[in-house]
N, C-alpha and C positions, 0 to 999 in steps of 0.2 A: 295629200295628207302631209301636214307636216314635220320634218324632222325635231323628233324633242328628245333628242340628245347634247347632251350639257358640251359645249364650248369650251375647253379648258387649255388656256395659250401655256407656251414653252415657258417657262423660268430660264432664267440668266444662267442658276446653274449645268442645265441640260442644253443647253445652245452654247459650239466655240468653233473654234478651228478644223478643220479634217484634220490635221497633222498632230493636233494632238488627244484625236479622236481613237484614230486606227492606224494600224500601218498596214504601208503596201508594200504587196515582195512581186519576185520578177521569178520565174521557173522555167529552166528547159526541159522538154522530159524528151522522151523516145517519140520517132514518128511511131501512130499505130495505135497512141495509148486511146481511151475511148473515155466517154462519162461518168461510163460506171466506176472508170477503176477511178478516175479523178472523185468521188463523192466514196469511195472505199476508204474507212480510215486507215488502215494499213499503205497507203497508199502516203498518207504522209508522215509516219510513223518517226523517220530519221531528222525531221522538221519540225515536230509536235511543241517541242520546249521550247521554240521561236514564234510561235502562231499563240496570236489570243481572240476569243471570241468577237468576232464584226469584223477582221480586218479582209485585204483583200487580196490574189494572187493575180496576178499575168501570166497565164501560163502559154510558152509558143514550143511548137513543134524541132526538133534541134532540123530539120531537115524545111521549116516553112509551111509545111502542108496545111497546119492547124492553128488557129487562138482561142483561146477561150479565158474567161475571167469567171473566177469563182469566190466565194464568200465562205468564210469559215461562221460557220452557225454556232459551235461550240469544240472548246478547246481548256483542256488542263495537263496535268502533267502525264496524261494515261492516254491519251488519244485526241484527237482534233479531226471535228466532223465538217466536211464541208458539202455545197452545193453548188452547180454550174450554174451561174446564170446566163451567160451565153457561151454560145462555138461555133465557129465559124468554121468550116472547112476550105482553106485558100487554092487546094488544088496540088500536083506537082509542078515543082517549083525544076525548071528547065535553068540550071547556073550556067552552062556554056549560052545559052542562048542570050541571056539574061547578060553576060560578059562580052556579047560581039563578037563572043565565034573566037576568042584570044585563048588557047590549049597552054601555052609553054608553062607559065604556072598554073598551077591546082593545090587546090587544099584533100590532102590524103591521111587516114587514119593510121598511124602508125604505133600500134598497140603501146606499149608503156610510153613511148613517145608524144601519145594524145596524138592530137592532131596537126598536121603539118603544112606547112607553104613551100610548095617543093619547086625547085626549075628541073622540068622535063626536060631541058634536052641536055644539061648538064646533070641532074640525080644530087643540085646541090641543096638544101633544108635553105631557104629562107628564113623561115620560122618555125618551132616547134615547141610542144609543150603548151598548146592552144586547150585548155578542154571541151569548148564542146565546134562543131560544123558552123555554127550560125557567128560566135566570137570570128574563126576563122575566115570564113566568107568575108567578113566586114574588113578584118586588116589584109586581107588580100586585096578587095577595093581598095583602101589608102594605102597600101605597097604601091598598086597600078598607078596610080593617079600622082604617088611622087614620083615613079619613071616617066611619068609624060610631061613631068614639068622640064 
């Protein structure tokens, strides 16, 4: 049987750019968060006035475990709803192993300090004032890798 539904192409005006379609944001959250809370709008509550209906989040785990990408379905000044469309669970993320067994620095939580790049065998801050583990992780890579040049 054949389809006899009417054919109706995009207009110029409904067809352009992603970039000036939607935007995309980038989210760290807690290891542990799960779907539900990600699709709870409470969940974006402190974000709401930045989110508008279609665009889209990156959301990773501060610790790697998780990714997931979600789409905000609906969003005004009162709440922004969203839904997963995927998630991945990446597993635990082993950082000494992951760094070749190298201890002397570590990235450590050090309460109003954020997070920190500390040399164990001297207790000196490299770095501090990182906010979340995953920022940290990265410029502790490019610390490493400018001491090996």
């Amino acid at each position: 049987m054949a389809n006899t539904a009417e054919i109706i192409p995009i207009t110029t005006l409904r067809f352009g750019l992603a970039e000036h379609s939607y935007q995309r944001f980038s989210a760290m959250v807690a290891p542990g968060t799960t779907k539900a809370m990600l699709e709870d709008p409470s969940f974006w509550s402190n974000v709401k006035n930045r989110l508008r209906t279609f665009d889209e989040v990156r959301v990773m785990a501060e610790d790697g475990s998780f990714m997931a990408r979600v789409l905000v379905v609906y969003a005004d000044a009162l709440a922004a709803h969203a839904r997963v469309l995927e998630m991945h669970d990446l597993g635990d993320v082993d950082i000494e192993a992951l760094q070749g067994g190298q201890t002397r620095y570590q990235c450590q939580q050090k309460g109003v300090l954020k997070w920190c790049i500390v040399d164990t065998e001297t207790g000196n801050f490299i770095r501090q004032g990182i906010g979340t583990r995953s920022v940290a992780e990265r410029e502790l890579e490019e610390y490493l890798r400018a001491q090996a040049r």
